[in-house]
N, C-alpha and C positions, 0 to 999 in steps of 0.2 A: 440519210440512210445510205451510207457506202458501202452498197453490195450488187456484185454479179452473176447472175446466173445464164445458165446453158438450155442446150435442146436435149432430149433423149427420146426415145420412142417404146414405145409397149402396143404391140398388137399395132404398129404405125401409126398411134396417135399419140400429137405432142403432147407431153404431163409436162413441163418447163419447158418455159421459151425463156429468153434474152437477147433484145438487139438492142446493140448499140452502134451511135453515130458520132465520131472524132472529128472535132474540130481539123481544120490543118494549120490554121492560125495561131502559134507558139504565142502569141500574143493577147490571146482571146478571149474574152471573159469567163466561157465554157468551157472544160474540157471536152465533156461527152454529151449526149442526149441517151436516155436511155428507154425501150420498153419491156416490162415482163411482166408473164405471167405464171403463176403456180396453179396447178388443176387439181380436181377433186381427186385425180387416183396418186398423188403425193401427201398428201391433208390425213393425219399431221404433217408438219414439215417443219424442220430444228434444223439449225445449222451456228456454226462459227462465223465469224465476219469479223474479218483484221482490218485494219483501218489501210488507205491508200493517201495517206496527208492530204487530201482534198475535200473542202465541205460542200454537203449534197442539198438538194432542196428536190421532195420525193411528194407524190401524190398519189394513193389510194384510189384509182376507179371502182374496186368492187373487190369487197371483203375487206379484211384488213391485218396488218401485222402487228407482231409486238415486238420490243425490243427488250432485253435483260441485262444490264448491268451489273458490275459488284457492288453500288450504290443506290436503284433506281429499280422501277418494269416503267416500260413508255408504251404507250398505246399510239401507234403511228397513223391516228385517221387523218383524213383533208391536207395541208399544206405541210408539209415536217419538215424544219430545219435540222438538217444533225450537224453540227459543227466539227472539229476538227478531234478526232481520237486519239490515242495514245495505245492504250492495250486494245485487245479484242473483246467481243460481245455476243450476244447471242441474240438470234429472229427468230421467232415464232410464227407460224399458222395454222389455224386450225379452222378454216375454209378457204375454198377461191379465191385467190387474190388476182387481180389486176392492177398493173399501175404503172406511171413514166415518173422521169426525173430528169435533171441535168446537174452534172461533177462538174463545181465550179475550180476556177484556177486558183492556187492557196492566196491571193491578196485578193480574189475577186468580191469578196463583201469587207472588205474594210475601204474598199474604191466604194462600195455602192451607199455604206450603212456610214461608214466614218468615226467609227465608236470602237473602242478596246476590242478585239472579237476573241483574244484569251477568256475572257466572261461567257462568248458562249462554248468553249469547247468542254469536252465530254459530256456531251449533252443532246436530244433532241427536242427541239421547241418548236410549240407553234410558229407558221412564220408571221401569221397575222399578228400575233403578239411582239415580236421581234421589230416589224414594220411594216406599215400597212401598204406603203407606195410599195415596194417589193412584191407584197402580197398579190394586191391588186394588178401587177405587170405579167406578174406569171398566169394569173388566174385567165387573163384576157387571153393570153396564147392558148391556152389549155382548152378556151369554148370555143376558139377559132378551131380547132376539131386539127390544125396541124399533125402530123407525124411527120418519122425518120427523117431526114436530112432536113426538108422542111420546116420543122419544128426546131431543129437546131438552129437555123437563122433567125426564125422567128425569137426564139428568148434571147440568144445574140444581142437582135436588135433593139427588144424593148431593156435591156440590161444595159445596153449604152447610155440610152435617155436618163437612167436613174446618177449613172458616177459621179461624182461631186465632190469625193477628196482631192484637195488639194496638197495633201501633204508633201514637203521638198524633197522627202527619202523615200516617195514607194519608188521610183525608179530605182533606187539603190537594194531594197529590197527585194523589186522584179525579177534582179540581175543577181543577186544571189540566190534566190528559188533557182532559176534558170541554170546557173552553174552546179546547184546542186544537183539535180536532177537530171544534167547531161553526165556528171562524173558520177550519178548513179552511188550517190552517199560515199563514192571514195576519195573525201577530203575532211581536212579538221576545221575547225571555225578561224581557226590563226592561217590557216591557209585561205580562206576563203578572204578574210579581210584584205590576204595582202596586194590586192592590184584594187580597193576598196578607198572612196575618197573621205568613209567614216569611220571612227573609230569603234576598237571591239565591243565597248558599252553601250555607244547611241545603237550598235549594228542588232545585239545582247534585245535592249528593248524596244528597239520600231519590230520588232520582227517577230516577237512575240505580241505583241500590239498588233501586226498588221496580218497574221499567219493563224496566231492562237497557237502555236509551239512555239515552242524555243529553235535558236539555229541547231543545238545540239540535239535537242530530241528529233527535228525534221531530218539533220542529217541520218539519224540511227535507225529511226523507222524508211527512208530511203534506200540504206545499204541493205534491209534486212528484208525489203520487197523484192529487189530486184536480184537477192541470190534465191528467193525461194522462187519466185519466176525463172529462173535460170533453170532450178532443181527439175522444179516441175514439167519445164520443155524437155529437158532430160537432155540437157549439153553437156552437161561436164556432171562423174558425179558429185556427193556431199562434201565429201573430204575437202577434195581439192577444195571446190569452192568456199568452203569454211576460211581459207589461208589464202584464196584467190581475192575474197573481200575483207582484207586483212584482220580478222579474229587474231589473236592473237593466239589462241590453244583449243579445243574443242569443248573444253571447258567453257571458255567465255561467250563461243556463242550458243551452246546449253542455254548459259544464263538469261542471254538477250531471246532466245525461243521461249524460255519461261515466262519472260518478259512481258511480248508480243501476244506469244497464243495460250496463256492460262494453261498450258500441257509440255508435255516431255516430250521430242524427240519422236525418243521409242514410241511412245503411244498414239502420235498423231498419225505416222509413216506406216503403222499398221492396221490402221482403220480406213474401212471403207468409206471416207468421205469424200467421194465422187466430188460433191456440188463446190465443195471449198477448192479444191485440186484444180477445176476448173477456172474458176476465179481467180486463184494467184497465177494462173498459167495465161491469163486477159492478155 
């Protein structure tokens, strides 16, 4: 479940919290740890949720949410894996929720699980279903009653105990998240190969094998996070950046907006959606 939420206040008492805790560790099996909560004076509560290329593993303490797809509704109780997305989705709640997680890094479950992970993306799965070692490792930190930073080390550590790929290309892999990700989607797959000791096809399928995208989809949803982050800090405005992260006409990146968020533009930048404006601004 890759989503973030914020503080706000009403008469001085929180209705949404969100904290999160960052790795510092570029290498790390985690990205984040995360805790929130939704309170009864937001319930209902609907929201958008664009995918961040990184699969989550989310836990329900109290209440629960749902998830809506163009394919699917998921009922997100107990252990939820959501694998890696592509467009956006929608959450639901319609009481209290409480819950944590951790945003793992895009190769951190094909190190853990060792199996195709394109099989599980667009999707939220049990994780007990998915694997039980897994399961059982996070579950242990979660009764250990850990939080915020602490709890980040703690899943860290029992997420070490579990890696067992041996594969000869996640290094080569690692190294391409990583360059993608510092150049912030602004390169092509023929650029990325070329200081690369594999070729575009082995690069083509470990990387969908070990990611659940493709190099070209991670690259696109990359550039298209990191200009709407841009927007949303309010550094430069749209325009520019449309031709800053090379679009090619304001035409094309319409399209890749239609893409991403199931809406137009016009429509999204006039609506008051605070909690997602937020979230891309993480």
């Amino acid at each position: 479940m890759v989503f973030l939420l914020f503080a706000v206040t009403l008469n001085y008492q929180p209705i949404m919290t969100y904290e999160t805790y960052h790795s510092a560790n570029k290498s790390a099996l985690i990205h984040e740890y995360f805790e929130l909560t939704f309170s009864n004076s937001v319930i209902p509560f609907q929201s958008t949720i664009l995918p961040i290329a990184k699969p989550t593993i989310s836990f329900g303490q109290k209440g629960k949410l749902e998830a809506k797809t163009a394919e699917n509704d998921y009922n997100l109780e107990g252990f939820v894996l959501t694998g890696q997305f592509f467009r956006s989705y929608n959450i639901e709640a319609n009481e209290a929720y409480e819950g944590v997680g951790i945003v793992l890094h895009p190769t951190t479950l094909y190190k853990l699980l060792n199996k195709d992970i394109s099989k599980l993306s667009h999707k939220h799965l049990s994780l007990k279903s998915v694997s039980r070692p897994l399961y059982d490792a996070v579950a242990t930190v979660l009764d250990s009653e850990s939080n915020g930073r602490e709890a980040l080390l703690a899943y860290e550590k029992a997420l070490k105990i579990l890696v067992k790929s041996k594969d000869v290309n996640i290094k080569e892999i690692d190294q391409a998240v990583n360059v993608i990700i510092k150049k912030k989607g602004l390169i092509s797959v023929k650029q990325l190969i070329k200081d690369m000791a594999i070729s575009q096809k082995t690069l083509e399928s470990k990387f969908k094998k070990m990611v659940g995208l493709t190099p070209g989809r991670f690259i696109k949803l990359t550039r298209f996070l990191n200009l709407m982050q841009k927007y949303e800090n309010q550094d430069i405005n749209l325009k520019t950046l449309i031709f800053k992260y090379n679009y090619y006409d304001e035409a094309h990146f319409y399209k890749d907006f239609k893409l991403f968020m199931n809406d137009t533009p016009k429509n999204f930048f006039k609506k008051d959606n605070e909690f997602l404006k937020k979230y891309i601004k993480r």
